[in-house]
N, C-alpha and C positions, 0 to 999 in steps of 0.2 A: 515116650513110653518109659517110664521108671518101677522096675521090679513086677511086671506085670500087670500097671495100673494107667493107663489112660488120661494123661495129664493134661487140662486145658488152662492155659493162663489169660488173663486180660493184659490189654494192651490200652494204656490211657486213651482216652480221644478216639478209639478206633470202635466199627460197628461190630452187630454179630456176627461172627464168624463161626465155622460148622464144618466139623469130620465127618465125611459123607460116604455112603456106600457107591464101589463105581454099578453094582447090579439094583433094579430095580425088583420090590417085590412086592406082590399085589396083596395075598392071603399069608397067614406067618403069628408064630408064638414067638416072642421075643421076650427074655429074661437079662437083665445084669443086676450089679451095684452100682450105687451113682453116690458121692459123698462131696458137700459144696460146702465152702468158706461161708458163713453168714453173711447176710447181705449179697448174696450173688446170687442171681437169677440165672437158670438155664431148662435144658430139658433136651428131649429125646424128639427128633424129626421121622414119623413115619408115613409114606407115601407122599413123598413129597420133589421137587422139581426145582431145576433151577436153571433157565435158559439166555444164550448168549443173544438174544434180542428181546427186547420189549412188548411186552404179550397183556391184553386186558383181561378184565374176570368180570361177566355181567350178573350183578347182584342185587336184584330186586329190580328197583327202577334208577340203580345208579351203576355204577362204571368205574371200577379199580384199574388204575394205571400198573403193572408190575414192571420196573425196571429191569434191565439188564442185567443179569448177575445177582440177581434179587432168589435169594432160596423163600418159597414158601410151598405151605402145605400143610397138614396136622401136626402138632406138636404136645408131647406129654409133659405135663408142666414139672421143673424143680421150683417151686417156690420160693423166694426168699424175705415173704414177708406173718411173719408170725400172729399179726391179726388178721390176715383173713384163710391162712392154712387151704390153699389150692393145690398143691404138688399132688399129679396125678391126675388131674383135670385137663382136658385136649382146647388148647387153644390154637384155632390157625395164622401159622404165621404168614405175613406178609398178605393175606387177604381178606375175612371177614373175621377175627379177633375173636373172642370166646364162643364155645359152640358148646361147652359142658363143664363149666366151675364147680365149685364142689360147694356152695352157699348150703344147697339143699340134703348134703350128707358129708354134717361134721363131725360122725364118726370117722370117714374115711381121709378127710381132709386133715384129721387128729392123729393119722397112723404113722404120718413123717417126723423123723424125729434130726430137728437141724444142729449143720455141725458133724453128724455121725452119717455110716455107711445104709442104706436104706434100699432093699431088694425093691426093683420094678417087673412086674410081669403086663405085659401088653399081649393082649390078644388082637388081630384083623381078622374077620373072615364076610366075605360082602361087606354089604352097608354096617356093618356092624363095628364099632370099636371099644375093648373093654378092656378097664386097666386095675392092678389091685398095689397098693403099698405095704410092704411090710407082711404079705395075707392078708390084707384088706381091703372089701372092694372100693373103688372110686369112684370112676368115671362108665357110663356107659351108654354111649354115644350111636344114633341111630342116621348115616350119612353117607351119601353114596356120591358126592360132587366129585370124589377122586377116590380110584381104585387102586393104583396102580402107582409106586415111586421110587426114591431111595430112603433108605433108614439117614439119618447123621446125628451127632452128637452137637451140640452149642456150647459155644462159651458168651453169653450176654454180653453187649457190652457194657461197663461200668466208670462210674467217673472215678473209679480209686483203680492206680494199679496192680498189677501182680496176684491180682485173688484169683483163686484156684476150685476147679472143681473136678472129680476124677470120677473114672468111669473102671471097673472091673467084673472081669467073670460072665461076660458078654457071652450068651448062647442064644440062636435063631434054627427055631424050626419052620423050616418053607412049606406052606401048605396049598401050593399051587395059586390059583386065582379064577376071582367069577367073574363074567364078563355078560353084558348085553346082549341079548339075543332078541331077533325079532317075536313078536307074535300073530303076526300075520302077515300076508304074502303083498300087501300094496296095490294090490288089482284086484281081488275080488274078494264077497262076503263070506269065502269059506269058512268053515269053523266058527258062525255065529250065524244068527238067523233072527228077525223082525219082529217086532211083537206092537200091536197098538199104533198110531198114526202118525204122519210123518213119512216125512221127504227124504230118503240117503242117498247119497253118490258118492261115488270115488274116480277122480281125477286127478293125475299125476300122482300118486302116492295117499292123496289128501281125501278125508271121505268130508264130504260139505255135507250137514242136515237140518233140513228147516222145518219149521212147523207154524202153522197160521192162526191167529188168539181164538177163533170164530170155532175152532177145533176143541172139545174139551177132553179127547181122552190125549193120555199121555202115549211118548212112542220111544222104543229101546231099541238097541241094535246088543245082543245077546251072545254074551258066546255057548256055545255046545258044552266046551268043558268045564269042570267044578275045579275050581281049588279052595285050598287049607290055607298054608302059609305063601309068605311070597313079599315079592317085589316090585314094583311094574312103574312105567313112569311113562309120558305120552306128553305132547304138544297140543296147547289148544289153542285158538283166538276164537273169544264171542263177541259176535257182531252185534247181536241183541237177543234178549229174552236168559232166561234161566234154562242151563243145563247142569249134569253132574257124567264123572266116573263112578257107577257102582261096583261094588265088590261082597265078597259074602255074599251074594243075596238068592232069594228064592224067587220063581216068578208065582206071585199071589199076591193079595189087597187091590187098593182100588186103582191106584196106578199100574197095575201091571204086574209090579216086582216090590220086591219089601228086604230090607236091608241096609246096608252103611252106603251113604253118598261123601267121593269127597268133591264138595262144591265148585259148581263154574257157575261164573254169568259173567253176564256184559259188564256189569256196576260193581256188585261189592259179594264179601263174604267168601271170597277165594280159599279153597284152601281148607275151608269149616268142617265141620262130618255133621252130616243128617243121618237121621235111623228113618228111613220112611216105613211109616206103619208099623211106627216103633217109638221109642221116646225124642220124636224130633229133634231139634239141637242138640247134639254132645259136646260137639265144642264150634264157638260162634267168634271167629277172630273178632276183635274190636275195630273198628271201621279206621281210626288211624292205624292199626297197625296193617287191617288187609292193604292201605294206600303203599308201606313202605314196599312190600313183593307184588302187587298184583299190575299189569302194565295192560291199560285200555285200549283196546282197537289193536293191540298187538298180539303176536305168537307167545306166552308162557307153558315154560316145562315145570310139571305136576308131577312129584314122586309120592307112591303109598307104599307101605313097608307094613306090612301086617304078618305078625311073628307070633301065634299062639294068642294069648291076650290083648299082647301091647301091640298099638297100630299109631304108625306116625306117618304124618303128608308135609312137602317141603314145597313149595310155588318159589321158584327161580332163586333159590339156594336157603332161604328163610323156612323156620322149621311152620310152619303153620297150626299144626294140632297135634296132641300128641296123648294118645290112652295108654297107661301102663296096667292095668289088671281092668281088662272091660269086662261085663255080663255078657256080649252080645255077640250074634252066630261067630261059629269059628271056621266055618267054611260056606260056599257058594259059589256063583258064577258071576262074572264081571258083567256090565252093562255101559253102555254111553246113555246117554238120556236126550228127548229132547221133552219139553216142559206143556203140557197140556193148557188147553186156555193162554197162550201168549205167542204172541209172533216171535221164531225164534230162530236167528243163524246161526251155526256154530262150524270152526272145521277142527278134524281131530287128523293131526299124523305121529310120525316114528313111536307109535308102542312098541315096549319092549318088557320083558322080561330079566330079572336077574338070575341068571339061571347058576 
């Protein structure tokens, strides 16, 4: 610390290293100054971890090693490279690498000025993460894999030594933290109710639902209550045939119910949003990319985040689809589906809400 300012220097040959908070904090307004030598990369670690034993991260259809002693977690970019202007931009470190560059807004990406002192404001609150440079917004990242961490400071490591980056005027407002909550009791269909044909159970937790091709009407498991915005996120494995989560929706048209699906099946399109009885596809992942999240014959966790207009789904940490100013309803009631005309297994557990 010299004069009030938060001094990080490099160390030739040596990795990142990071000024960590010892409390962890979930929800939180966080402001300083941050001013770096050219050519030095660093940034701001929020909600982030770093443990004394060797821990994986399953992502997509593949499998991050995290070593021991290994900090990762969200990290708010210092940039230090003047063609492509990221600072402010949330890349994770130490596990899946950028989650929201600033390619697609070079105003904000233009608000850092290298060399000099440069105000960061970060906002967390749930899935939510949103940064501005200078007064200008950045980054605004829709991601719920990690709620909950330590803030830290980085000094990159760099092959020159002695570059310096400084940190001052550090303020953190705590604003508590959201957490998981279930949405139904694991044993029984309360709080939703059948519509149309098809097979439910629930066993151990898990509600198993089939439906046989020879069958053409479709069959929903419904909840009672409506909502607006929200969170929610659930486990599936399809065994076979076409299912979805709906949300938003109304029960009317010819299926049953009419509204946003975010896509399950056994094969492909994980992840996608349907509008049934509406402008079908809004967004149709591309078949290499459903291959790299979507894991066959397996359990996948499904996140949907629908916040006013904008609605994003994430299948096993990959963002899948994502609407930022939709036309389409802004409230309804959830549904599971199973797919009329096809033989169909599906099992659904831990729904949850972010409450």
């Amino acid at each position: 610390v010299e004069d009030g300012v938060i001094v990080g220097t490099t160390v030739k040959v040596e990795p990142n290293s990071f000024l960590c908070t010892q409390k962890e904090y979930g929800d939180f307004l966080l402001e300083l100054e941050i001013k770096a030598d050219p050519g030095l990369n660093s940034g701001v670690q929020v909600r982030s971890h770093c443990f004394d034993h060797e821990t994986t991260y399953a992502w997509g259809n593949s499998q991050i090693n995290i070593p021991a002693g290994r900090v990762h977690g969200y990290q708010i970019e210092v940039d230090h490279r003047p063609e492509r202007l990221w600072s402010g931009g949330v890349y994770e470190e130490g596990r899946r690498g950028w989650l929201f560059d600033l390619s697609k807004n070079k105003t904000g990406g233009a608000a850092f000025k290298f060399g000099e002192w440069n105000h960061y404001r970060i906002v967390c609150q749930g899935g939510s993460i949103k940064t501005w440079i200078n007064g200008v917004p950045a980054a605004d990242l829709v991601d719920t894999e990690t709620l909950t961490g330590f803030i830290g400071l980085q000094v990159h490591g760099a092959k020159d030594e002695g570059l310096q980056v400084r940190f001052r005027n550090i303020r953190l407002q705590d604003l508590g933290r959201h957490e998981w909550k279930p949405m139904w009791d694991g044993r029984t269909f309360n709080g939703a109710h059948l519509i149309g044909k098809g097979d439910w159970k629930i066993t151990d937790g898990v509600i198993h639902a089939t439906h046989a091709k020879d069958e053409r009407e479709f069959g929903h498991l419904v909840t009672d209550q409506v909502f607006s915005d929200f969170t929610v996120r659930l486990k599936y494995k399809a065994v076979k045939g076409n299912s979805g989560l709906y949300f938003r929706i109304g029960e009317s048209g010819f299926s049953g119910v009419s509204g946003f699906q975010a896509e399950i099946d056994a094969e492909k399109d994980a992840g996608g949003l349907y509008e049934t009885n509406g402008r079908a596809w809004v967004s149709q992942p591309a078949a290499a990319d459903g291959k790299k999240w979507f894991r066959p014959q397996e359990w996948n966790t499904m996140t949907v985040a629908a916040h006013g207009k904008r609605i994003t789904v994430v299948v096993n940490g990959y963002q899948s689809a994502e609407l930022l100013n939709d036309p389409g309803r802004t409230e309804g009631r959830f549904a599971l589906q199973v797919h009329g005309g096809q033989d169909v297994e599906v099992y659904f557990k831990d729904l949850e809400i972010l409450e």
